[in-house]
C-alpha positions as a Markdown table, in Angstrom:
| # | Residue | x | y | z |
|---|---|---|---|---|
| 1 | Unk | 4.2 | 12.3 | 24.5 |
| 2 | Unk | 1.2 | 10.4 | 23.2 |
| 3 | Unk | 2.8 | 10.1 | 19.8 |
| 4 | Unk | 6.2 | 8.2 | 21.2 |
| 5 | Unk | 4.0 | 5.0 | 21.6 |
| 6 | Unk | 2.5 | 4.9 | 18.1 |
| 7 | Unk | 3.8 | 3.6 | 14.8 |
| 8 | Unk | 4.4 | 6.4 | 11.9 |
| 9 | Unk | 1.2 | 4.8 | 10.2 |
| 10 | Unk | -0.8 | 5.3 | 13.4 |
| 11 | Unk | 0.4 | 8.5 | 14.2 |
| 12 | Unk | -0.6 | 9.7 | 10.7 |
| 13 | Unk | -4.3 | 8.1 | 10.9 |
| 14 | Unk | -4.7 | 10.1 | 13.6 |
| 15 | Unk | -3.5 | 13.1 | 12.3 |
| 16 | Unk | -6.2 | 13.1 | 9.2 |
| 17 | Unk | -8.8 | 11.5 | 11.7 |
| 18 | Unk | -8.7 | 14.5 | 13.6 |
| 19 | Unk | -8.3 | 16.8 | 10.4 |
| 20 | Unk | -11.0 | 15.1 | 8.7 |
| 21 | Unk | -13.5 | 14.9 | 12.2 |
| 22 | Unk | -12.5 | 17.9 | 14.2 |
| 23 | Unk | -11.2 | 20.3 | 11.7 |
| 24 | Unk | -7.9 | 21.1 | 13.3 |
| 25 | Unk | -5.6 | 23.1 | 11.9 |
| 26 | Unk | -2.2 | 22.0 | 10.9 |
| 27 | Unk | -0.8 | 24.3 | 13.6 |
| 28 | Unk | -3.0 | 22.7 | 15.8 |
| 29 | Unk | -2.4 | 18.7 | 15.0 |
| 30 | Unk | 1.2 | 20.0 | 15.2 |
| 31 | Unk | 0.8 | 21.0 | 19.0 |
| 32 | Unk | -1.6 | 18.0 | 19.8 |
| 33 | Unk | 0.3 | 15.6 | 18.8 |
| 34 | Unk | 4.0 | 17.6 | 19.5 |
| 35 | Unk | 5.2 | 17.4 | 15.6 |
| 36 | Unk | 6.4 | 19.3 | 13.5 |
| 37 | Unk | 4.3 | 21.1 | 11.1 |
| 38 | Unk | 6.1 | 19.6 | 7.9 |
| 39 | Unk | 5.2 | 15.5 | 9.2 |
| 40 | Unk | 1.6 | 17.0 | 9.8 |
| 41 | Unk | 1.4 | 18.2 | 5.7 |
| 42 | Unk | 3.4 | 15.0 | 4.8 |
| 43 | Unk | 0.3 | 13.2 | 6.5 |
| 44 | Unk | -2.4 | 15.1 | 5.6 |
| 45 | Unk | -1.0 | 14.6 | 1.8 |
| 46 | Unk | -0.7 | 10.8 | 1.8 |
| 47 | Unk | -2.4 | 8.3 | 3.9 |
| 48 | Unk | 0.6 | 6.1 | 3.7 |
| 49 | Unk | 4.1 | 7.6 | 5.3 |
| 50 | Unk | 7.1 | 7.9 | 3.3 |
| 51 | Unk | 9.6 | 4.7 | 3.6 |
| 52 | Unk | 12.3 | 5.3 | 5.4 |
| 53 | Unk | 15.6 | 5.6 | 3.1 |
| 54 | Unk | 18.1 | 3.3 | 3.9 |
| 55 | Unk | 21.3 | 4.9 | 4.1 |
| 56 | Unk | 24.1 | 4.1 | 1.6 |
| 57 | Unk | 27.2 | 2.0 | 3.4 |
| 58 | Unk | 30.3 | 2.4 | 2.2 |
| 59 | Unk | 31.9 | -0.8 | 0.8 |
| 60 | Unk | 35.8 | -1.1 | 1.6 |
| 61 | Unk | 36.1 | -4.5 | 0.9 |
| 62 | Unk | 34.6 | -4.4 | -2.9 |
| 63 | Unk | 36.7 | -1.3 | -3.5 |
| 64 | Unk | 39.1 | -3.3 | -5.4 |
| 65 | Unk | 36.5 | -5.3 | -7.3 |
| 66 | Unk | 34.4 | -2.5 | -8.6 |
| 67 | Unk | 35.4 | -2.4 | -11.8 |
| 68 | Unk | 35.6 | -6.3 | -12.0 |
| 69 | Unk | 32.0 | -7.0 | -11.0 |
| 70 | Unk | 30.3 | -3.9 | -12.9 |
| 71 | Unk | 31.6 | -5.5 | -16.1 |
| 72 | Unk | 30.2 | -9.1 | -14.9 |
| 73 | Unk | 26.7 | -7.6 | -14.5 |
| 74 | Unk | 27.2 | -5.7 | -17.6 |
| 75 | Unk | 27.6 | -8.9 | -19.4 |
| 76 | Unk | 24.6 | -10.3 | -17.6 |
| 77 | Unk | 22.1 | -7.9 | -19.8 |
| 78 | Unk | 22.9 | -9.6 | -23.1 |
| 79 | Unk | 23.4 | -13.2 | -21.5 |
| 80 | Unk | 20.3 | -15.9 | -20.6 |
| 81 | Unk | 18.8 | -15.7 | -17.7 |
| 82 | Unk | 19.9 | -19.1 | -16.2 |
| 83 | Unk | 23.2 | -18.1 | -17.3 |
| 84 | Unk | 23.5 | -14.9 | -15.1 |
| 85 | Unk | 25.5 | -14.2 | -12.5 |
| 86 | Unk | 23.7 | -14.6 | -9.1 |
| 87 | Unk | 25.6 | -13.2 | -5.6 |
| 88 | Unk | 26.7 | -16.6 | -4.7 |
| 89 | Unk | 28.0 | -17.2 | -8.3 |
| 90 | Unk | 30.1 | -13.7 | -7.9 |
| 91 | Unk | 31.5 | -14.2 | -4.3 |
| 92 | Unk | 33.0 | -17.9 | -5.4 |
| 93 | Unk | 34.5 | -15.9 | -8.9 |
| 94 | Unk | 36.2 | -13.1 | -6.4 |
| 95 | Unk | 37.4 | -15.9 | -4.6 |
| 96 | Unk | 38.5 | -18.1 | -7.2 |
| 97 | Unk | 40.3 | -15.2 | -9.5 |
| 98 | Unk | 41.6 | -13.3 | -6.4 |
| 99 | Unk | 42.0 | -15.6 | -3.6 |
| 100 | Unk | 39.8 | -13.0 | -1.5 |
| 101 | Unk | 36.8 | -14.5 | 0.4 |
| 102 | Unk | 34.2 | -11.9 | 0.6 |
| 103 | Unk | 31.4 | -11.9 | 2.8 |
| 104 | Unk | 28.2 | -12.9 | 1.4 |
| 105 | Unk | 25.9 | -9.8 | 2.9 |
| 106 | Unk | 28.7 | -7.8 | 1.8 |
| 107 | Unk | 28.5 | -8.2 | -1.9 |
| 108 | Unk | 24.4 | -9.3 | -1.7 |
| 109 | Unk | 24.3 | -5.2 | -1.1 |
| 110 | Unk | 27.0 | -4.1 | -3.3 |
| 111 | Unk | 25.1 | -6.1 | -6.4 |
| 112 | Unk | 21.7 | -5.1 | -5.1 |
| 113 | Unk | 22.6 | -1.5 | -5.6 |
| 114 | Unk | 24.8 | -1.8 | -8.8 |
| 115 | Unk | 22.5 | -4.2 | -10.7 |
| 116 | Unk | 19.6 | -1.6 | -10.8 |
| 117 | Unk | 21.9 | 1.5 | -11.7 |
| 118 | Unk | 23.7 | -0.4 | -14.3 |
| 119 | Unk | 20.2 | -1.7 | -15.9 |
| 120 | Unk | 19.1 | 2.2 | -15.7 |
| 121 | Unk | 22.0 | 3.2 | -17.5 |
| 122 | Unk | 21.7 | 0.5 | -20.1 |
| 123 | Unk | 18.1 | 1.6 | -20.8 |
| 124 | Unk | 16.6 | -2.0 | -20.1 |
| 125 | Unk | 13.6 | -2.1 | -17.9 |
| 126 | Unk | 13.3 | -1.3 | -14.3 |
| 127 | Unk | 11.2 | -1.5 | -11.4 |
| 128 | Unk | 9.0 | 1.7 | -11.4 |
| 129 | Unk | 5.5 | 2.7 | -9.3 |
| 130 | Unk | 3.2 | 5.0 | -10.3 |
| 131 | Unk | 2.3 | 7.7 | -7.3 |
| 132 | Unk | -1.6 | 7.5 | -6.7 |
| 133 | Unk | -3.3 | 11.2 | -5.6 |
| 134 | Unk | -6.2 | 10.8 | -4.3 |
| 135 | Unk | -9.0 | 13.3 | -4.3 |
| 136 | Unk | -11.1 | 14.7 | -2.2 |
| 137 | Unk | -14.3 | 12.6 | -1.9 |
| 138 | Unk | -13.5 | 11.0 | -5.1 |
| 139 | Unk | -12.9 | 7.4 | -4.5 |
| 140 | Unk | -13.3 | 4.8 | -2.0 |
| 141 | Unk | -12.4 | 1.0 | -1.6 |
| 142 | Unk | -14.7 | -1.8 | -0.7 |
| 143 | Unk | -14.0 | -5.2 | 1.1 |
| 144 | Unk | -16.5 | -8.1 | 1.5 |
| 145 | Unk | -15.4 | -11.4 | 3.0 |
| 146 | Unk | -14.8 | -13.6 | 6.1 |
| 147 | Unk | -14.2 | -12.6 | 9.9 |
| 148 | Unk | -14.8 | -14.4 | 13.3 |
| 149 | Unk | -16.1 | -12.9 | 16.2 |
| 150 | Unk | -16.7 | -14.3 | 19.8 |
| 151 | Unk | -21.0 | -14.4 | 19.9 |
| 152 | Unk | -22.5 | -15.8 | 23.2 |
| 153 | Unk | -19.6 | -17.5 | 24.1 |
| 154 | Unk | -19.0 | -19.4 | 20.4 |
| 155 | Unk | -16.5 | -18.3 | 17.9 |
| 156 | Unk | -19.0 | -17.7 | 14.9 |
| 157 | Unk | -18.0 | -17.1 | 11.2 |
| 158 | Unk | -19.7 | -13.4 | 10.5 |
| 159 | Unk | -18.8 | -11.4 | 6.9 |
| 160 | Unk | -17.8 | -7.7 | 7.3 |
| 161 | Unk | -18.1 | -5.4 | 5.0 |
| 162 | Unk | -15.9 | -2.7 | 4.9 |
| 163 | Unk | -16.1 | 0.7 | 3.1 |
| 164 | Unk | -13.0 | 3.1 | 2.9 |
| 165 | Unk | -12.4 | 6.8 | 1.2 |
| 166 | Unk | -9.1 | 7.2 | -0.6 |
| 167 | Unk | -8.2 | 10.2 | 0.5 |
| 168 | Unk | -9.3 | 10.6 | 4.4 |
| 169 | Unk | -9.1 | 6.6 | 5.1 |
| 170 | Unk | -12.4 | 7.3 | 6.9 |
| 171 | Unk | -14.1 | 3.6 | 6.8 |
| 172 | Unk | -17.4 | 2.3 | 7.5 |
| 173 | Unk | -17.7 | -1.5 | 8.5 |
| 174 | Unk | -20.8 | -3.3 | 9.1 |
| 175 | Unk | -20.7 | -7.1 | 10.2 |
| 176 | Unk | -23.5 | -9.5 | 8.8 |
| 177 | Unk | -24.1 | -13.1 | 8.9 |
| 178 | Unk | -25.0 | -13.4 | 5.5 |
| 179 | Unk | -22.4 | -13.2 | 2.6 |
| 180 | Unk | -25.4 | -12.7 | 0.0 |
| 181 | Unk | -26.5 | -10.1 | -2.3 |
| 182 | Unk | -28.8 | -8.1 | 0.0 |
| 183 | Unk | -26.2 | -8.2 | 3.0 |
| 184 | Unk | -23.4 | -6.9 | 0.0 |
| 185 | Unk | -26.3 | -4.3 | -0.8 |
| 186 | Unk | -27.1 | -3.4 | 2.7 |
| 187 | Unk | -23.5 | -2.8 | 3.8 |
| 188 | Unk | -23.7 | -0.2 | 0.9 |
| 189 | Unk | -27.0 | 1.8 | 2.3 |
| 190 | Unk | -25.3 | 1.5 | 5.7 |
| 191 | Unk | -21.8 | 3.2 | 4.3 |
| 192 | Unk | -23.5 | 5.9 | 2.1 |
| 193 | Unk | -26.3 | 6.8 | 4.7 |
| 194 | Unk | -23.2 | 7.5 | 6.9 |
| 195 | Unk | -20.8 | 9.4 | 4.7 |
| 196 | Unk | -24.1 | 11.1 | 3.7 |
| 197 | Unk | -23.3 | 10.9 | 0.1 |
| 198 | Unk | -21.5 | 8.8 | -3.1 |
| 199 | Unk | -17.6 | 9.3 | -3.8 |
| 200 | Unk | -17.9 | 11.1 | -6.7 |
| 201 | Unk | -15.5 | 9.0 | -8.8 |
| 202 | Unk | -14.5 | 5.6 | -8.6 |
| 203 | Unk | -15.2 | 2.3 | -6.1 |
| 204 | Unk | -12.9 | -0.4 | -6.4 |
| 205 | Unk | -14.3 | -3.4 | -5.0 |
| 206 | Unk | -12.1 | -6.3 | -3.6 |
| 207 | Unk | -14.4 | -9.2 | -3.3 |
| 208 | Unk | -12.6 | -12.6 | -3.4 |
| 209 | Unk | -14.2 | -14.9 | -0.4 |
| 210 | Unk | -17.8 | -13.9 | 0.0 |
| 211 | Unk | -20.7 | -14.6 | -2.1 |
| 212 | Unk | -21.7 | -11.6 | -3.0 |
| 213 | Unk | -19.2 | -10.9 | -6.0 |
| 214 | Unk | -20.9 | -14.2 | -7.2 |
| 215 | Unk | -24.4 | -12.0 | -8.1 |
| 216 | Unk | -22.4 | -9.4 | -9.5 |
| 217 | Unk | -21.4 | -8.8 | -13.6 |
| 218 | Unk | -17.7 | -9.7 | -13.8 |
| 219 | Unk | -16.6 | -6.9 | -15.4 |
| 220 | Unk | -15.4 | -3.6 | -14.5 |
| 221 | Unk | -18.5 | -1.8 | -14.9 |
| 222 | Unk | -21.0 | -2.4 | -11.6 |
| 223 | Unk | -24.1 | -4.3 | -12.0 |
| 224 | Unk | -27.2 | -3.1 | -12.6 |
| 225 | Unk | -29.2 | -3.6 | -9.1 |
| 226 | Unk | -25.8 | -2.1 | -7.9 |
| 227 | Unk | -26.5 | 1.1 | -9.6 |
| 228 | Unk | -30.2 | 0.8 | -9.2 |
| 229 | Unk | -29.2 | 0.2 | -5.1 |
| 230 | Unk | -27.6 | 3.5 | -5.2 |
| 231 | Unk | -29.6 | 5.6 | -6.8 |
| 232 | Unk | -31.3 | 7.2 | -3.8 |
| 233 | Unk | -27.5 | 8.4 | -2.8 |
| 234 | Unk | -26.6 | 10.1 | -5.6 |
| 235 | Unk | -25.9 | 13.4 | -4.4 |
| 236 | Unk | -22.0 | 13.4 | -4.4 |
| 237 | Unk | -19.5 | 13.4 | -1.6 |
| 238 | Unk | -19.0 | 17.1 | -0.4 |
| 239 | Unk | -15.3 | 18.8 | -1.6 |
């Protein structure tokens, strides 16, 4: 089946590709592609595929230690940080209070696992994302900056500039030897002219090699011949 031989993220570009281009059902990515209809939802709800979960190995060897090494990290909330136990620093105390010489991947996952639950329960900060929903023809990404491409025989230093929707992923690139203003501008008309319209909320702009950013206010707002450069697109991106 074709979609054995592609990765989970290529299988679910596809998946919207075709959604977004052909209008195919969900019934029928699910037969085109030999899925099941819940992984064609999953990717038609998210660009991005779910990581995988990595399952939760039992621990015989830390069984007796538990206890031990939960009250060690415990202490670690109200101590320094240079005074904290790291995993080396816990497999030598297990070996020096109970002559046992644990393996070091063994407690690296044991303490990896504990650390964040015992923080949790404690109420101190964690590591948290925010999910991002996307809507339809809302927002879009754009990317200006270097790329080299073989032209009449020489490897030549070209800037691409990239335009990308949120929520399909559909992109627009156009390739210019310029890094100006007008090239920057001109990759705009190209993408707009295309996607026959303006995402209706917001365009993020990652712009740290080429020139163009240079022209540009530095602030969040776009500049004015940015706005005035997209004024002739300003019908909004159909929904």
């Amino acid at each position: 089946m074709l979609w054995m031989s592609l990765s989970k993220q290529e299988l679910f570009d596809r998946i919207r590709r075709d959604s977004w281009q052909r209008q195919l059902s969900i019934r029928a990515l699910s037969r085109k592609y030999g899925v099941h209809r819940r992984l064609v939802r999953e990717a038609l709800s998210s660009p991005v595929p779910t990581p995988r979960r990595r399952p939760v190995r039992a621990s015989p060897r830390m069984e007796p230690y538990k206890k031990t090494v939960d009250a060690w990290l415990r202490a670690d909330l109200e101590a320094p940080r240079k005074q904290r136990h790291t995993v080396r620093r816990i497999v030598a105390r297990i070996e020096e209070e109970f002559g046992d010489a644990i393996p070091y991947p063994t407690v690296r996952d044991f303490v990896a696992a504990r650390r964040k639950d015992i923080a949790a329960q404690a109420g101190a900060p964690v590591d948290a994302f925010v999910t991002r929903h996307n809507a339809l023809g809302a927002d879009a990404e754009v990317d200006f900056g270097d790329v080299y491409v073989d032209l009449a025989g020489q490897r030549t230093r070209c800037y691409l500039f990239a335009f990308r929707l949120a929520y399909s992923g559909k992109a627009v690139h156009r390739v210019s030897p310029s890094c100006g203003q007008q090239a920057f501008f001109e990759g705009h008309v190209h993408a707009l002219t295309t996607l026959n319209g303006v995402p209706a909320g917001q365009v993020r702009r990652t712009l740290a090699r080429a020139e163009g950013p240079k022209a540009l206010n530095s602030g969040c707002s776009p500049s004015t011949s940015y706005v005035l450069g997209c004024v002739r697109f300003l019908s909004p991106m159909p929904t």
